[in-house]
N, C-alpha and C positions, 0 to 999 in steps of 0.2 A: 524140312517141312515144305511141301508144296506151297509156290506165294497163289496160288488159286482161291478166289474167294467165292462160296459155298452161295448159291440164291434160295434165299430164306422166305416161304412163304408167311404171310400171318393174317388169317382171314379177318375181315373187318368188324364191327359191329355198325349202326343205325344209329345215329346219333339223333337224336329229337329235342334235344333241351330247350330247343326254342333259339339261340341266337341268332338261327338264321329260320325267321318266321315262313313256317308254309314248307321249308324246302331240306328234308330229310339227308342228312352227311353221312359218307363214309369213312368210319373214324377209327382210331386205335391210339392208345395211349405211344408217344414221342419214347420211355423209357423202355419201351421192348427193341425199336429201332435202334436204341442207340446202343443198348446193353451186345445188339448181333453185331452193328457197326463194329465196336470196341472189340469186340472178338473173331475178327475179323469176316463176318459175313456179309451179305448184301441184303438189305431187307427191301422186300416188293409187300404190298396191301394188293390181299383179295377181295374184290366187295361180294357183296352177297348175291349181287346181281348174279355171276358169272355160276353160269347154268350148265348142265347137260356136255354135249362134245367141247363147248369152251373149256370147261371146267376140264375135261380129261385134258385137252393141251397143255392146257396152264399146267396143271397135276406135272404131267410129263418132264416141263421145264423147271421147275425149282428142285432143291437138291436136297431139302430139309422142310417141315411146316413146323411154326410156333403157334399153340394153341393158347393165346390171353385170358386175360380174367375179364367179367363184366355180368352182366344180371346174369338171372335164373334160368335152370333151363326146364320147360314145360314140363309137370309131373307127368305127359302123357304118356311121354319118351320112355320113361319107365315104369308102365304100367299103372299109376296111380291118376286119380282125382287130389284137384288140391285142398291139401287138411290144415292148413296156418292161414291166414288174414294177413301175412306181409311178404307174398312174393312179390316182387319186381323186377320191371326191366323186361318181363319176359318177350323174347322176338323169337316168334317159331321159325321164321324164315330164317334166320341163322343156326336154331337149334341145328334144322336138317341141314343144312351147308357145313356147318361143322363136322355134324355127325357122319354125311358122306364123304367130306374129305379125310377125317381118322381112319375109320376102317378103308380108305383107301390106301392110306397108308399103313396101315396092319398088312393087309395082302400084300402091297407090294414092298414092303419091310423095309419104307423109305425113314429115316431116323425123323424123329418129331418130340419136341418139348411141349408140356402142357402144364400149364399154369391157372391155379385156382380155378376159376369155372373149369380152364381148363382142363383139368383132371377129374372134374365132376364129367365134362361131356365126355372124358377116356375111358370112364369108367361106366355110363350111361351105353355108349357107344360097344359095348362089348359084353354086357349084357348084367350089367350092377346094376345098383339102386341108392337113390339119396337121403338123407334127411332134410326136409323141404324145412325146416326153420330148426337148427341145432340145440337154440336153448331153450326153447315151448319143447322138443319133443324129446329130448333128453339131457334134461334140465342138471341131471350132476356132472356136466363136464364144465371146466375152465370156459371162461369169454375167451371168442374167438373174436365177435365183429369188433372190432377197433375200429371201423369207420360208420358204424353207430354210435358215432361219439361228440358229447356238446364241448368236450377237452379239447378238439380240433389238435388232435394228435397229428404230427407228422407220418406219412407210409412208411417211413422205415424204422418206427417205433420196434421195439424187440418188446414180442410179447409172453415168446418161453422158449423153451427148448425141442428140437427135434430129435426121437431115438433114431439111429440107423442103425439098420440090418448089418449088418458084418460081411454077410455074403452077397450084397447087394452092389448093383452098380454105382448106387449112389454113394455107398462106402470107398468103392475103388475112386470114384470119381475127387469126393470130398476130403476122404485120409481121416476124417472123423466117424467117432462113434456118437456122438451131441453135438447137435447146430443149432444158433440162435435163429427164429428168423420173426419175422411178421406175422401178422392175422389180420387179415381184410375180410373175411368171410361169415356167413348166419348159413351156408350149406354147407353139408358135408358126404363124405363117403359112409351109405350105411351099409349095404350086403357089397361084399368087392365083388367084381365079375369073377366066374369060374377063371377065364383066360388071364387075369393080374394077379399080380403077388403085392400084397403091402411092406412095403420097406424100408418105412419109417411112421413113427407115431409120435404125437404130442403125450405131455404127461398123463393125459384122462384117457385115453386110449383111442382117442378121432386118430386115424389114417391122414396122414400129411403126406406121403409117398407112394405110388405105384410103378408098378415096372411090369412088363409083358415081357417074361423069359425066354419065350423065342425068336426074341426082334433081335438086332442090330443096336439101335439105340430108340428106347419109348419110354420114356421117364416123364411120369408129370409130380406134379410139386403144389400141393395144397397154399403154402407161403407166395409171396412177391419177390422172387431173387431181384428181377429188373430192378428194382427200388433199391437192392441192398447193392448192389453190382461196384460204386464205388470203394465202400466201407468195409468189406466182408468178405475174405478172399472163396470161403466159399461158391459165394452168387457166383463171381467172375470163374469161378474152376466150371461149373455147372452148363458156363454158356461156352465157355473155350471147349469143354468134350462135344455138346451138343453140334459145335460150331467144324467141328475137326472131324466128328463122324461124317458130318455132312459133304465137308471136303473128300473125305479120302473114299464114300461110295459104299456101297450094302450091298 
């Protein structure tokens, strides 16, 4: 195996909570860092600043992007008005930073991991659509949001099972046909883009997995691996392919 270590984009999100009064942060959760670290990549933060010709440089130099979880992304982006009372979080300015760096990496078929949001904006991004609030609008599936929660549940709570496709990457990747994972989410995937395949589902039939069949590597994951990455050899297989495509080039 190549000892080359792969430079892992992960665009940032706006951080506002107030600790640091007045003066807006470029943030991302420590466990997606560490989960690339640990499998041997290099993680850099894009912020959202980085605009226009910056942005195709930057693009140019990293070897792989991870798409994070974090709020909502604007029903604009997919055609809709908002129909639920609890969206949050929403930052347009990221929605389009996002969404332009995905489909940049679809064209140029650089490998990219998307997680929770992020496979909402992979899915947004390519021409799908969400359910802006999963249990107001289709109230017979399983609780997803487990961090709607006054139990003050741990993130790497196991909340069910995942089916995987058989024919799918994520099967080749995993060596399972069921994986436990998390639920952090109140969105979900509801029409898949023409261009994704779904290749994994929870018991109620929400989409936890997508893939883009003519990528290289583009798998995003409804779940939090980064949280399981210790515990779950799955998580850790999911960032070591993601991490080794990225190494060995598209």
């Amino acid at each position: 195996m190549s000892n080359y270590c792969p430079i892992i984009g992960i665009p940032c999100r706006t951080d506002t909570s107030g600790l640091y009064p007045g003066r807006p942060v470029d943030a991302q959760n420590v466990t997606y860092s560490r989960a690339v670290l640990e499998s041997g990549g290099i993680p850099i933060l894009i912020p959202v600043q980085v605009v226009g010709d910056k942005l195709n440089t930057l693009f140019d130099r990293v070897d792989g992007l991870l798409f994070s979880g974090g709020g909502d992304v604007d029903p604009i982006y997919y055609n809709q008005s908002p129909q639920v009372d609890n969206l949050s979080d929403i930052q347009r300015e990221r929605d389009e930073h996002e969404i332009r760096l995905l489909r940049m990496a679809v064209e140029a078929k650089k490998p990219f991991f998307a997680i929770c949001r992020g496979i909402q904006v992979m899915n947004v991004a390519t021409g799908g659509s969400l359910w802006q609030d999963l249990a107001s609008q289709n109230p017979h599936t399983i609780r997803h949001d487990f961090y709607y929660s006054d139990d003050q549940l741990p993130r790497n709570y196991i909340a069910h099972d995942v089916r995987v496709e058989k024919t799918s990457l994520l099967h080749k990747i995993v060596q399972a046909d069921r994986m436990p994972v998390n639920s952090l989410h109140h969105q979900a995937i509801r029409e898949v883009s023409p261009a994704l395949r779904a290749t994994g589902l929870a018991e109620d039939g929400v989409v936890e997995a997508l893939e883009l069949p003519t990528h290289p590597f583009a798998l995003g994951v409804q779940w939090h691996p980064e949280e399981l990455y210790g515990e779950y050899g799955e998580a850790k297989k999911m960032f070591d392919a993601f991490i080794n495509a990225s190494r060995n080039g598209y």
